[in-house]
N, C-alpha and C positions, 0 to 999 in steps of 0.2 A: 652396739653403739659405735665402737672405733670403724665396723665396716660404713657403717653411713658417715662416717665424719670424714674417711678416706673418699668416698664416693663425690661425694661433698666439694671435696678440696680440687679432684679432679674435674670436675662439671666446671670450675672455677676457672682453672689453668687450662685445661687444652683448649684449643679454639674448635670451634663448631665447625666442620668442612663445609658447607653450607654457605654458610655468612661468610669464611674466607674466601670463597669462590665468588661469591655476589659483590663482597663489598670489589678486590681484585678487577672485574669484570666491569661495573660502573666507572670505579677510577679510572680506566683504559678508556673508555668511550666518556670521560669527562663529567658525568654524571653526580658524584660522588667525590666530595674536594677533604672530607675529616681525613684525617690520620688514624689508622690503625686503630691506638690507642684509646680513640674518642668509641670505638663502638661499644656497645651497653655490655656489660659482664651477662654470659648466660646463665652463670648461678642466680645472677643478680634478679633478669628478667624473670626467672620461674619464680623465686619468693614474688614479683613485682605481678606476675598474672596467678597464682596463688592468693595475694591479697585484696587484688580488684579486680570483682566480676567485671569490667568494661572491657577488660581484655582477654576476656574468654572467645574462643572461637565459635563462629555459628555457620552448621552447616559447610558447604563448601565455597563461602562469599570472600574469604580468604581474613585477614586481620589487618588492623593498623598498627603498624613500628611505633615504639616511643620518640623514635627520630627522626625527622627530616632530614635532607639534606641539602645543604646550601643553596643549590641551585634549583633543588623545589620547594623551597621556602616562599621563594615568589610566587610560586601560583596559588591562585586563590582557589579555594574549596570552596562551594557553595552551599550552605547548610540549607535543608529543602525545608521553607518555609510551608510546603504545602500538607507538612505530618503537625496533628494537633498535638495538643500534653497527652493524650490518650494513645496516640499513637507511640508517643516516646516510653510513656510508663508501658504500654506491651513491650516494645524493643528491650526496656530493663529488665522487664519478668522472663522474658529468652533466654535473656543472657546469662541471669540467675540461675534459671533451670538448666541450664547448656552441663551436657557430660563431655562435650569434646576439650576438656582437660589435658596440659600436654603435663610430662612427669618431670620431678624435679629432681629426678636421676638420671633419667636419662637426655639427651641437650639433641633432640631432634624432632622435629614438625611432620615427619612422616605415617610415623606410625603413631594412633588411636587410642589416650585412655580412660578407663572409668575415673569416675570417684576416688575410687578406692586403688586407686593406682597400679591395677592392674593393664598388660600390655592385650590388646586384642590383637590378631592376625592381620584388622584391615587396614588396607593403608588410607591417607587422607586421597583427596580430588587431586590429580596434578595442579598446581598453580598456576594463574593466569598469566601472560606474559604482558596483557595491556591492565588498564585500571579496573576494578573490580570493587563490588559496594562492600562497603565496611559494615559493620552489624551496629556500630555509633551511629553513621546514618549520613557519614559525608556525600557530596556529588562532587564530579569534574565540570567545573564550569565549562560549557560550550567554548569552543577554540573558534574565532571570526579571521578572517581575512586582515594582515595588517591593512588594508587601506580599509578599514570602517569604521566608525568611529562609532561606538556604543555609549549609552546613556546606563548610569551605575543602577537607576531601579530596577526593582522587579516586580515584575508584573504578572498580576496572577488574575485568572478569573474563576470563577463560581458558576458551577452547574445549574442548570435550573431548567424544567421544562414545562412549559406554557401551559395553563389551566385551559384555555382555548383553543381549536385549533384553530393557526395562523392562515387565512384564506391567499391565494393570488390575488396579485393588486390587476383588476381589469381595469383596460385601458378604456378613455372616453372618447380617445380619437381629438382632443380637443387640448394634449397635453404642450405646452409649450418648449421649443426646440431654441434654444438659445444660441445665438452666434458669439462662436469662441473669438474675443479679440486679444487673449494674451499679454503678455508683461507690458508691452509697449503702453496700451492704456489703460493698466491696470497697476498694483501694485504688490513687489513679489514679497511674502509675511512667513515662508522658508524654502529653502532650496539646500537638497546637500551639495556639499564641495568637493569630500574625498570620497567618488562612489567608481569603481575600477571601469574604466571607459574602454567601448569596443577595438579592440587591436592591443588588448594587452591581456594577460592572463595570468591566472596563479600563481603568485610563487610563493608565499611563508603564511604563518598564522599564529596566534597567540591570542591565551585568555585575555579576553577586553577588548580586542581587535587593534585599533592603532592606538600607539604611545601617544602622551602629552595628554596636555588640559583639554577637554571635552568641551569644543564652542556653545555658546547659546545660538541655536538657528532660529529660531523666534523671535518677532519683533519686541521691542520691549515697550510694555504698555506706557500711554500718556499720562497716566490718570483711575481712577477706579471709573471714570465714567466713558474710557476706554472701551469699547463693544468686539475690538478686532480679538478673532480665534488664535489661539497659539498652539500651532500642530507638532505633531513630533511623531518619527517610526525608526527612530534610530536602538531598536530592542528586539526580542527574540523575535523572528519570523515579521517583523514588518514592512510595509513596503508605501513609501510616498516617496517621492522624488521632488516636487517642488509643490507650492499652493501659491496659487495667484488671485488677490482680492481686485475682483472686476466692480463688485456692489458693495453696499451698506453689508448684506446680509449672503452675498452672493458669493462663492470660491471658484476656481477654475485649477483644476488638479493634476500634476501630470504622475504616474507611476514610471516607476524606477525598473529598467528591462532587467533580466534576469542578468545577473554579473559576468563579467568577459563576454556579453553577446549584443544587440541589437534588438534582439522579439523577446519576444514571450511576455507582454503587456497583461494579465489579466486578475492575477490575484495582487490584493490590498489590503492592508491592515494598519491601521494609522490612528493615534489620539488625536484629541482636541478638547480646549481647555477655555476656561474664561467666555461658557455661556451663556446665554441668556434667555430666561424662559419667555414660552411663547410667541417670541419671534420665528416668523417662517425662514429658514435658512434653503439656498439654493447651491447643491454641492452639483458639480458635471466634471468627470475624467474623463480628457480629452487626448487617448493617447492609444485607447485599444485596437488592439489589431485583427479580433475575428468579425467577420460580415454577419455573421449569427450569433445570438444569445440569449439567452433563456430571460436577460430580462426585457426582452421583446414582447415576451409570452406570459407575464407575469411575475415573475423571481421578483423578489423584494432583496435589499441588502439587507446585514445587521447591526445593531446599534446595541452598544452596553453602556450605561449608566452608572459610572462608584456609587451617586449617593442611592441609587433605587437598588441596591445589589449590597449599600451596608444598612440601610433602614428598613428594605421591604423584603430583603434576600429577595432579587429579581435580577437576573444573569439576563443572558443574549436572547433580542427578541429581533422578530421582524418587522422595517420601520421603511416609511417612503410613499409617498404620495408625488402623481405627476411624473414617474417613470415614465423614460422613454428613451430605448436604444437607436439612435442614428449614425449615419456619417458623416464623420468632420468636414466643416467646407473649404478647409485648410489644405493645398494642394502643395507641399514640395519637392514633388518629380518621386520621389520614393512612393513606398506602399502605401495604398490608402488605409487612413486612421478613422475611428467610428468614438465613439463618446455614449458616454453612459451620464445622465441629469435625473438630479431628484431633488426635492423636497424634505423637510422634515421638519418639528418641532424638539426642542429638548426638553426637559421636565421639570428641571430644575437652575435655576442662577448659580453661577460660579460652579457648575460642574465640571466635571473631569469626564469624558465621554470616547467610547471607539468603535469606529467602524469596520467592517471587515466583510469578504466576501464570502466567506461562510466562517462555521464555529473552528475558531485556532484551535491547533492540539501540538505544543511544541514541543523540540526535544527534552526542554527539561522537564516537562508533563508527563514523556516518556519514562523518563529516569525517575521520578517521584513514584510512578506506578511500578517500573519494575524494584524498586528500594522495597515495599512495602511487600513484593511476592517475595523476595529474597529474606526477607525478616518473619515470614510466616511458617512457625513448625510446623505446620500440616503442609500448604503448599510446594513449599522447598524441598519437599522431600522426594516430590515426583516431578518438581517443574526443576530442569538444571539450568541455571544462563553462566554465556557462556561469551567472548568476546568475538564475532566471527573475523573482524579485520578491523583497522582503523580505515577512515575517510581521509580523503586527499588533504582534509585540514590538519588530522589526528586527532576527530572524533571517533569513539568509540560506536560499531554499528555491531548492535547484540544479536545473539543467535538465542533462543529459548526452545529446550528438548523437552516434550512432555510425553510423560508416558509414567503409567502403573509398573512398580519394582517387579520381575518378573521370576517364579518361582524356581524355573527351571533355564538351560542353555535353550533347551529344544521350542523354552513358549517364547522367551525371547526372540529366536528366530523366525519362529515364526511371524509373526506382527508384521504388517505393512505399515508402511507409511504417508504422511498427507503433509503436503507442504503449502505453509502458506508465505508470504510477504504483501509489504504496503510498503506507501510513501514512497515509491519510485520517481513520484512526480511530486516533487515538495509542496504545490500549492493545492495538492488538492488532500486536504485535510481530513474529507469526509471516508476518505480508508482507512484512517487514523480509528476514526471512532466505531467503525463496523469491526477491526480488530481486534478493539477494547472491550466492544461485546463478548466478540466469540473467548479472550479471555478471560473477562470475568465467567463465561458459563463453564470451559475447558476445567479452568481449576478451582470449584465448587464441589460440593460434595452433592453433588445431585444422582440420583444413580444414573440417569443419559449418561453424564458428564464419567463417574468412575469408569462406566461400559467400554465408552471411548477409549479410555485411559486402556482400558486393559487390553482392550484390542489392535489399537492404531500406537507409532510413534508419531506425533508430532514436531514437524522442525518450524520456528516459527520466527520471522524473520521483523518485526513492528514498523522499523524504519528503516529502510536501503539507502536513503541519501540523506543522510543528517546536516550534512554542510547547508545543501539547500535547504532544507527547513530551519535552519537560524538564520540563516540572510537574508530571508523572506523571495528568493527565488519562487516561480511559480513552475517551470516545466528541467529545469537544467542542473547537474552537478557545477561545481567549482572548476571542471574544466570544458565548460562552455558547452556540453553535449547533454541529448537527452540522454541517458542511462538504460531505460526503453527499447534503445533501439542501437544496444550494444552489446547483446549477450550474448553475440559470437568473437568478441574480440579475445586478444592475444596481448591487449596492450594492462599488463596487472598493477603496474605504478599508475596508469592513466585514469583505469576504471578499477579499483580495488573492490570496490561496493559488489557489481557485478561478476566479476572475474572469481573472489573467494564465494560467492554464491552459486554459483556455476558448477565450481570444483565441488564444491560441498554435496551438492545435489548427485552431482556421478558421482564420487563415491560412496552416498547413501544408496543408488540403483546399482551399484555391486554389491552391496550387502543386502538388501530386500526389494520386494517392489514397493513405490511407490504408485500409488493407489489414484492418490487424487493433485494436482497442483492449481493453485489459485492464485493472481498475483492480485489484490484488491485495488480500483482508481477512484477518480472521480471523473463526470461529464458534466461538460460545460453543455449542452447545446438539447440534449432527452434528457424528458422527465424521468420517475422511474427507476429500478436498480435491475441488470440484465447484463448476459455475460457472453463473453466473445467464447468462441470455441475453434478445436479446430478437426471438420470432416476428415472421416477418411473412407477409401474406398475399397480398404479391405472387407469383403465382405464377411468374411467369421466376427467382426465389430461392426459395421454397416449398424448407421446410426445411433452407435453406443454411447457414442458423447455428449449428445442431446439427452439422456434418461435424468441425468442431473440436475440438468436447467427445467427440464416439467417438472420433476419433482419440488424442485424451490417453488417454482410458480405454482405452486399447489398450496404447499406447506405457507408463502406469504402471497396470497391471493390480493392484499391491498395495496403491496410496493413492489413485487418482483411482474416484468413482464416479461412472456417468453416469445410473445411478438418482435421484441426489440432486440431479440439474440441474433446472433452471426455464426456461422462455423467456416467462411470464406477463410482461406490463408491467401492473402496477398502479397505481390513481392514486396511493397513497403515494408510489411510488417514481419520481415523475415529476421529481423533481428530483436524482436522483442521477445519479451520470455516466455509468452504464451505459445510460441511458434517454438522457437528452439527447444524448451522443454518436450514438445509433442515428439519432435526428430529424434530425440534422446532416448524417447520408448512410452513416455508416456501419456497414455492414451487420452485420458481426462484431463487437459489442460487449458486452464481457462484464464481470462480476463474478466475480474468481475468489475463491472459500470457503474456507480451509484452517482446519482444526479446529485449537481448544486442546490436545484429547485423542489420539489416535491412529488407527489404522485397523482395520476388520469386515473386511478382505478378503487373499484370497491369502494368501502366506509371512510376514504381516507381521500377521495378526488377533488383537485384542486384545494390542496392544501401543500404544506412546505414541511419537507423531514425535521423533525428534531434530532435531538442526541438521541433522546430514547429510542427513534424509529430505527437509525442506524445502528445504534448496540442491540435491538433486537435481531437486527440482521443476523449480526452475528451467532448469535444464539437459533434460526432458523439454518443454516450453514451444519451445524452442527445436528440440529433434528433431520436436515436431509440426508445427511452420511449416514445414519440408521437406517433409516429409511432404505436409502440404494445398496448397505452393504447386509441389509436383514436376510436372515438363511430361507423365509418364506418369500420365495420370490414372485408371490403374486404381482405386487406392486411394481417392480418390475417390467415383469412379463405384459402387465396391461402399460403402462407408460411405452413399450416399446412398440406394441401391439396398434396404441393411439398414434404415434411417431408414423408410421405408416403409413394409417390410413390420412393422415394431415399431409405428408407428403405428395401421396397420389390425388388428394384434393387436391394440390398447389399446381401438380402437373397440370391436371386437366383444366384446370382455370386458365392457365395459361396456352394454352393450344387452343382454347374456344375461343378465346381473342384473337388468334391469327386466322378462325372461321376453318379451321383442321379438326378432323373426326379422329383420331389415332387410335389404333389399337394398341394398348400398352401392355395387355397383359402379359406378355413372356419378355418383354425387356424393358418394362420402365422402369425397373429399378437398376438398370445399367446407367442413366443418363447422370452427368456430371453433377453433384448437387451445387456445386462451386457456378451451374451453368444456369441454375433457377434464383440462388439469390445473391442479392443485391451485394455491393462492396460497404464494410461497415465505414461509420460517419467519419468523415475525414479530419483529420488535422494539419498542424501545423510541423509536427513534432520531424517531421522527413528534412527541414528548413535547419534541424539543430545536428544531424547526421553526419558524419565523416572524423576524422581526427580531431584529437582534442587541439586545442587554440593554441596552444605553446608549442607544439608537433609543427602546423602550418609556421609559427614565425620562425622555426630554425630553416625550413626549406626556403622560406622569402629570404634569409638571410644569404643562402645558397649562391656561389660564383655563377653557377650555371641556369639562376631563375629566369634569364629571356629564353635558354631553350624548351624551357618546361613551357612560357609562354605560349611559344612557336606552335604548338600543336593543342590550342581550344578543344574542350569537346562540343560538340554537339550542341546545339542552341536545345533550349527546353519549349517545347510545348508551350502555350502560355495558360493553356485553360484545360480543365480536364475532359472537355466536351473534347475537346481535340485530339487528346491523348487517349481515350476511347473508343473515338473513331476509328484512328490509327491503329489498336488493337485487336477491334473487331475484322479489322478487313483482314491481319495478319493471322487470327485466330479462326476464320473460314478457311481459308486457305490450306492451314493443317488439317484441319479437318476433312475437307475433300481430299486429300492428298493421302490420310492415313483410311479412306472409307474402302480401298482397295484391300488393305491387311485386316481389317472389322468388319465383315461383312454382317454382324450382329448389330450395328450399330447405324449401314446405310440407310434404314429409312429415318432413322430421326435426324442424320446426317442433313437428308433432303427436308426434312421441314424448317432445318434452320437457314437452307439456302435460299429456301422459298419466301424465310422470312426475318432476314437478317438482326429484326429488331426483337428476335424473344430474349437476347441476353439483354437482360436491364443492367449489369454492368458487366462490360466485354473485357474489365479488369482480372479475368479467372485467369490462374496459369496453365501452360501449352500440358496436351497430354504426356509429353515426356515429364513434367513436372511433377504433374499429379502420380505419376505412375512410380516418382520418386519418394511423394511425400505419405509414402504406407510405412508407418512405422516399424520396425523386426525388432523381436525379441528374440534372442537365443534362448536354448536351454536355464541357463544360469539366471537368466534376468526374468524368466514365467516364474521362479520362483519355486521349481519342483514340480510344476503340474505336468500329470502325466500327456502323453504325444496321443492328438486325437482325444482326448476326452472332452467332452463340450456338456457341462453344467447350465446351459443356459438352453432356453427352448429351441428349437431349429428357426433358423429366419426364412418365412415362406411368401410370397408373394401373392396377393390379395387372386383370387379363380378371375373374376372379373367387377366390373363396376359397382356393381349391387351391393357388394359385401362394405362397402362405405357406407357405414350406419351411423347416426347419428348418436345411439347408446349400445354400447358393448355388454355382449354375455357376460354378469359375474363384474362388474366394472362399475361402480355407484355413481348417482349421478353429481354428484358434487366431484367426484374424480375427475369423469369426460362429461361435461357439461354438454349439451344437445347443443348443434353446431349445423349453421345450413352452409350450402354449397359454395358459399360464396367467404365462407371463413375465412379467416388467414390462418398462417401456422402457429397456432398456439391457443390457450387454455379462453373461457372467458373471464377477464378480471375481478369481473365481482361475485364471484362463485367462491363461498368458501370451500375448502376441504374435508372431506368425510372420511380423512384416513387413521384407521384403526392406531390404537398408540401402545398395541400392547403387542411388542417387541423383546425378543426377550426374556420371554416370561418366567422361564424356569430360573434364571441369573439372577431377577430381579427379589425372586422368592428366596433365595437361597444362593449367595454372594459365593459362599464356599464352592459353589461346583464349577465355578470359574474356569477351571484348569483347561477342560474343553471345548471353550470359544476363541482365541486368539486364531484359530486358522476358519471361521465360519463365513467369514467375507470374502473367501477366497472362491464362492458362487456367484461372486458378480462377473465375469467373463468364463467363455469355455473353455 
């Protein structure tokens, strides 16, 4: 008894090393204003986490202090309204059941104990250095831009997917095109005032965005017999810049460019308020900047309804009659602006109603979802999150490591890994929810799902640009660039998102191979979900990066098309992460596409994705990584076998047009494939390139900016017809030039002199490029595989013509679907799959024999 009372006494008196280091360390950097004296007794706290379960630890999420400190007093915690009582009463059964009990003898957080107050050997999780969820169940409110002024609701929407499927709206040809005539004779009913205007850039941020009283931008009504709408996007991820009432029932809308830029006009999310049922209302945003758009082609917008979503539970549908995408007739010497017009009804009087250009999925949606994996005793235990960096605002951009606890060093090491990220482009949301999928399937107890686990590490990255997704940005970070098409920079304060993403990535390819990389988007312009890749023209891999993309388009025969895949590396896109990741060594690096609008193919044409189509995605993503890393590599072997022969279709389609008889058989599969197709769909995103905005205003400030003037570069091109031409005549040239050192290569050399026009885009890079862009692995980075061993079938080249068959030996016909000569390269869409699902089998019987798969996918390359 006297030894516990002495133990006792001491836990009381000496200070924690610990706590006097942290508290020390904040007081220096200002953080931390108490005195010494104010911090909590450690005796005190162990009787205190002793007596309330709320302050038991769970997992490695870290704990909440009994204290604040002065200066974070002020920020607000946002309690996630999005967790039911169901979910809070699990949160308290955790905490109850929680053995991570610290001891009330010992005054240290490191080391692990029971119950029963014994010490185990393991230590806790290092601690996080940025915010980290509590097992109570706080969040960090989103950090805005001081210059935005944020509205205190919150806004939450409801899942919900369509009993129907939502058809495209076909045009009549007969739809009405309205001439924009603007504030002048019309009247403005809101417009923001503090929204950071082009030529100025970043500099601070704070919960709530700017200080002071939050103005009404809304007109205020006359009357209840009032009909005027009262807009408002001043909340997570919205974007309306101004509304101008031209009609009774008519608006004229302009969107808000993405902050510190000029472009990037295309996503929208916006309320409106003080409806009226049945009146036809006429909305037209007259401010976009692409010549193309899917609702040319059909695409509908979305409309949410509160009261049809708290009376009927009916979330986000598709709403719009009278579409039609045109161009503005508004000429002011700048770029030409195009306009998007619809129609609609609402449902109800006096509702609350919002529009958007596809389904939001915002950061706090993010953070609500990872709260609830982080508070899951099963989940948590194999999914770790982890803080990968903060954003230029000091938003938190998470990292999630998934993977099955592994019994040994050796199976540990073994395991490859699969990298994914989304949200690189804030507006396009629809990666958001393809992610969400492959989550929800990833951490389920499904056996697919354990499989994975036990074989793959997953790094998994949800959101890359957080800032933009709260400021309702559509293509740009906070410092005015696309992120895209920066992930070869050097600048780590400028682009933190990409930069710690980058480093993470090398040094996870020093420590295993990574397998497979995926960066998820959205497209504005195809239908469809289909993935950018990138060729190479090593031939030990020759066509290996394509086996992935037929397989999706297999596995989702209704939404994946492998028609609309690319494996071109372009110099544009030389800074995007599908590229640089390739150069870094790995081989499988992709861009996956998913459409605004819906899908051309199968049971699902001419229709528009839902949530569910996209979270399915996700969960096909994950049945193809079985599929490509299964140790029977029939599937495979025919996917590669079909890649071929679709190739050498493509050839010869294309050589019968220029009325050329080739003989291919002993070098067609030398010919560039960079030189058969086409450059993928262009954007904007090359327009947001170069330094970030506040980089450019210290050189403008520069003594010396007329000399830098002094020497212009180069006028641009204006049109890309132009700057094709230009490249093809450059790109002959090499070619004849290098037909003296290939003499392998001079007759195809001469069919393309003879017929300048078979490159349909003359955008490929020069053979010194290509000969650059073969990625090397050393020893270290194959990962152990021995020198010359080749696991995979030999890659041979078709005898002659004939062997292009329409159905392959041993190859079902739902696989390669019969296919005439005139095919394009890839699958037919509405073909389902006949692929076998019994992968596996002996794992699946018998979990325990596990020990001898983590190196089985090591048969996907030789």
């Amino acid at each position: 008894m006297n030894v516990l009372l002495e133990m006792a006494f001491l836990s009381q008196t000496l200070p924690d090393p610990y706590e006097d280091f942290i508290h020390h360390h904040l007081q220096y950097y200002g953080y931390f204003k108490a005195q010494k004296s104010s911090l909590p007794n450690s005796g005190t706290h162990q009787r205190v986490w002793r007596n309330s379960p709320r302050y038991m630890l769970n997992g490695s999420f870290g704990e909440r202090d009994d204290f604040i400190s002065d200066s974070l007093e002020k920020e607000m915690l946002l309690w996630p309204t999005c967790l039911s009582s169901t979910g809070h009463a699990h949160i308290d059964a955790v905490n109850r059941d929680s053995l991570l009990l610290s001891s009330p003898l010992l005054r240290t957080r490191q080391l692990i104990f029971d119950e029963l107050d014994e010490a185990s050997p393991r230590l806790r999780e290092p601690r996080e250095l940025f915010s980290c969820f509590s097992s109570r169940g706080p969040l960090q409110a989103p950090r805005w831009p001081i210059e935005c002024e944020v509205i205190k609701e919150n806004i939450h929407h409801i899942e919900w997917v369509p009993h129907q499927p939502e058809y495209f709206y076909q045009p009549t040809g007969s739809e009405k095109v309205p001439e924009i005539v603007g504030e002048e004779q019309g009247t403005v009913v809101y417009q923001l005032d503090s929204v950071p205007a082009e030529g100025t850039y970043f500099t601070s941020s704070r919960i709530g965005g700017k200080r002071g009283t939050i103005k009404e931008l809304a007109v205020t009504l006359q009357g209840p017999d009032d009909n005027t709408l009262l807009f408002e996007s001043r909340f997570e991820s919205g974007n309306l810049q101004k509304a101008v009432r031209v009609g009774i029932y008519e608006y004229e809308l302009t969107l808000r460019t993405d902050l510190y830029t000029d472009k990037h006009t295309q996503w929208f999310y916006f309320r409106v308020q003080n409806t009226r049922k049945d009146a036809t209302y006429r909305f037209t945003i007259v401010n976009l900047l692409k010549p193309k758009s899917l609702y040319a082609v059909g695409m509908k917008p979305l409309m949410y309804s509160q009261l049809d979503a708290t009376i009927y539970n009916i979330g986000w549908r598709r709403e719009g009659r009278e579409i039609k995408y045109y161009k503005n007739n508004v000429d002011d010497g700048q770029q030409p602006l195009y306009c998007l017009t619809w129609t609609t009804q609402f449902p109800h009087d006096q509702d609350t109603c919002f529009f958007a250009h596809f389904y939001p999925y915002t950061y706090t949606d993010l953070q609500c979802y990872l709260l609830s994996v982080a508070n899951n005793p099963i989940q948590s235990q194999f999914c770790k999150l982890r803080a990968l960096c903060r954003s230029l605002a000091g938003n938190t951009v998470y990292l999630l490591t998934i993977t099955n606890p592994s019994r040994t060093p050796q199976e540990a090491a073994a395991k490859k890994a699969v990298v994914l990220s989304a949200r690189v482009h804030p507006g396009e949301s629809n990666s958001s929810w393809i992610m969400n999928g492959f989550l929800d399937f990833i951490l389920s107890n499904s056996p697919d799902a354990q499989l994975l686990r036990d074989i793959f590490v997953f790094k998994v990255i949800p959101m890359l640009n957080p800032d933009g997704v709260i400021v309702g940005n559509y293509r740009c970070s906070l410092a005015g660039r696309d992120l895209n098409r920066h992930y070869k920079t050097v600048l780590k304060d400028s682009f933190p998102c990409i930069w710690y993403t980058k480093n993470m990535i090398k040094r996870l390819l020093e420590e295993r191979e990574v397998l497979l990389y995926c960066d998820f988007h959205g497209h504005s312009r195809k239908n469809n979900i289909f993935l950018y890749g990138c060729h190479s023209n090593n031939r030990k891999h020759w066509l290996h990066e394509r086996v992935f993309p037929l397989m999706l388009s297999k596995n989702a025969p209704d939404k994946f098309s492998f028609d609309s895949c690319n494996f071109k590396v372009q110099k544009c896109k030389e800074g995007t992460g599908r590229v640089v990741m390739w150069r870094m060594g790995i081989i499988n690096s992709y861009t996956m596409e998913s459409t605004f609008g819906g899908s051309t193919l199968g049971s699902k044409r001419d229709t528009h994705f839902t949530i569910e189509d996209l979270k399915s995605l996700g969960y096909h993503v994950c049945d193809t990584l079985l599929d490509f890393c299964d140790p029977d590599q029939t599937k495979y072997t025919q996917c590669l076998q079909e890649l071929k022969e679709l190739l050498q279709q493509e050839i010869n389609k294309k050589l019968n047009n220029f009325g050329q008889d080739m003989d291919l058989e002993g070098n067609w599969s030398d010919i560039p494939l960079s030189d058969i197709e086409s450059s993928t769909s262009g954007s904007d995103s090359s327009l947001s390139d170069g330094p970030p905005i506040r980089l450019l205003n210290i050189v403008a400030d520069e003594p010396n900016q007329k000399t830098v003037l002094k020497n212009p570069k180069k006028k641009r091109l204006q049109t890309r017809k132009q700057r094709n031409e230009q490249y093809q005549k450059s790109y002959l040239m090499r070619e004849l030039k290098l037909t003296e050192n290939a003499p392998g290569r001079a007759r195809f050399v001469s069919t393309l002199q003879k017929q300048p026009t078979f490159l349909k885009s003359p955008e490929s890079p020069s053979p010194s490029v290509r000969r650059s862009e073969n990625p090397r692995l050393n020893e270290t980075q194959l990962s152990g595989r021995e020198k010359g061993t080749s696991l995979d079938p030999p890659l041979t080249s078709p005898k002659n013509k004939e062997r292009i068959q329409s159905k392959k030996p041993g190859f079902t016909a739902s696989c390669s679907p019969k296919r005439s000569t005139n095919s394009s390269l890839g699958p037919a869409p509405d073909v389902k799959p006949n692929w076998s699902k019994t992968r596996y089998s002996a794992t699946r019987k018998d979990h325990a024999t596990m020990a001898v798969y983590p190196s089985l996918h090591i048969y996907t390359y030789p």
